[in-house]
C-alpha positions as CSV (number, residue, x, y, z in Angstrom):
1,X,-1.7,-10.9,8.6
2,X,2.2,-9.7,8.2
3,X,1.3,-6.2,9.6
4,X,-0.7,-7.3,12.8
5,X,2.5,-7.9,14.7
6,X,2.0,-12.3,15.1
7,X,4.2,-13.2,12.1
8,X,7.1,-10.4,12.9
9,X,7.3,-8.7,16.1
10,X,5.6,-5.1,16.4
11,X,8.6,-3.0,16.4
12,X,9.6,-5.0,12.9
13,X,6.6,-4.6,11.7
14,X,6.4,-1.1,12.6
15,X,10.2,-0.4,10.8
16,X,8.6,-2.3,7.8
17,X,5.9,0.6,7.4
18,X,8.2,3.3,8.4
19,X,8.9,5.9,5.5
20,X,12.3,5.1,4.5
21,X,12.7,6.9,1.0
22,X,11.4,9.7,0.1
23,X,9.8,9.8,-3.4
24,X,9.7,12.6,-6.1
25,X,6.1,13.8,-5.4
26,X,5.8,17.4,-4.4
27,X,3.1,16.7,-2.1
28,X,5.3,14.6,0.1
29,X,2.8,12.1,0.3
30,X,4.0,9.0,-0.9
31,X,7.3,7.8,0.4
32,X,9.1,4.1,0.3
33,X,9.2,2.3,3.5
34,X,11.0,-1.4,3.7
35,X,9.5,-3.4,0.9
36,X,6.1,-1.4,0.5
37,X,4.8,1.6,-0.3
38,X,3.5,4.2,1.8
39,X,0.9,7.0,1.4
40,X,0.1,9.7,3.7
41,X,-3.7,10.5,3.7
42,X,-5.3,12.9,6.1
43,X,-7.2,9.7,7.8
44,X,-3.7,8.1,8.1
45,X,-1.4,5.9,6.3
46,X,-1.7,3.6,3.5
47,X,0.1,0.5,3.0
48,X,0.6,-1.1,-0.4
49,X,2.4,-3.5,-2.4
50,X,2.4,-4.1,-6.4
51,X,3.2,-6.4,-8.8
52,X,3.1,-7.8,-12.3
53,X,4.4,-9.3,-15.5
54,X,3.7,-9.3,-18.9
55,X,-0.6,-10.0,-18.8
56,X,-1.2,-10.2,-14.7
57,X,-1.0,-7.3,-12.2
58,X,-1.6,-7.2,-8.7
59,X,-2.4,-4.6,-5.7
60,X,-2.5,-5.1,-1.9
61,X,-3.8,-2.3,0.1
62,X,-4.0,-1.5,3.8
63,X,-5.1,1.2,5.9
64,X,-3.2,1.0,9.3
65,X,-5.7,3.1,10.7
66,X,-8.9,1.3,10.3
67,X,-7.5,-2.3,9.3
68,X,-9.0,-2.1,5.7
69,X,-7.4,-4.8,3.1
70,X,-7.9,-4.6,-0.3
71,X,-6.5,-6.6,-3.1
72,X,-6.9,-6.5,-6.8
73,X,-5.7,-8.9,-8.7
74,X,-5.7,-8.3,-12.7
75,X,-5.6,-10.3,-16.6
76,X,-4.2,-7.1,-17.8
77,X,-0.9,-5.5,-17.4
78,X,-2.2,-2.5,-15.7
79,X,-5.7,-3.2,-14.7
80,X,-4.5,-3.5,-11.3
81,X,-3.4,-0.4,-10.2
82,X,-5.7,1.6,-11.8
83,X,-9.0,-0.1,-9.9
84,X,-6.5,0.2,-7.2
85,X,-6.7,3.7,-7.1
86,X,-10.3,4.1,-7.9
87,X,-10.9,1.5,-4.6
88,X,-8.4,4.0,-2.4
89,X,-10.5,7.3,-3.8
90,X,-14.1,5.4,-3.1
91,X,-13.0,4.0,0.7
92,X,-11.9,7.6,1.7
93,X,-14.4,9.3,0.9
């Protein structure tokens, strides 16, 4: 995968999940890194990328702690990051 350090070397790949940009959340938790998005749990961080147009959606997730990827892939416009989210809230638990 791009984030095990065979496609880009390590020290890319660990600028590529560094926050960059800080979001607007008051919580500090979520932050833009170099492509992706990053959110700061108390088991670690959280990796993800999202997409869509007009009918599809799509979200990548992965936690660079315990090697956990999950994608959703959507029909809908939003489906995606909705189940998303409800995937993220049942694995940490």
């Amino acid at each position: 995968t791009l984030l095990s350090g065979r496609l880009l070397r390590p020290a890319t790949v660990e600028r590529l999940t560094a926050p960059s940009v800080r979001t607007d959340d008051e919580d500090d938790s979520r932050s833009y890194g170099y492509g992706v998005w990053l959110r700061r749990t108390k088991e670690g961080w959280i990796v993800s990328i999202e997409g869509g147009d007009p009918g599809v959606a799509l979200e990548s997730l992965v936690w660079l702690k315990d090697g956990i990827v999950a994608t959703v892939l959507s029909n809908v416009t939003s489906g995606a990051a909705e189940v998303g989210r409800e995937l993220a809230d049942l694995i940490q638990s």
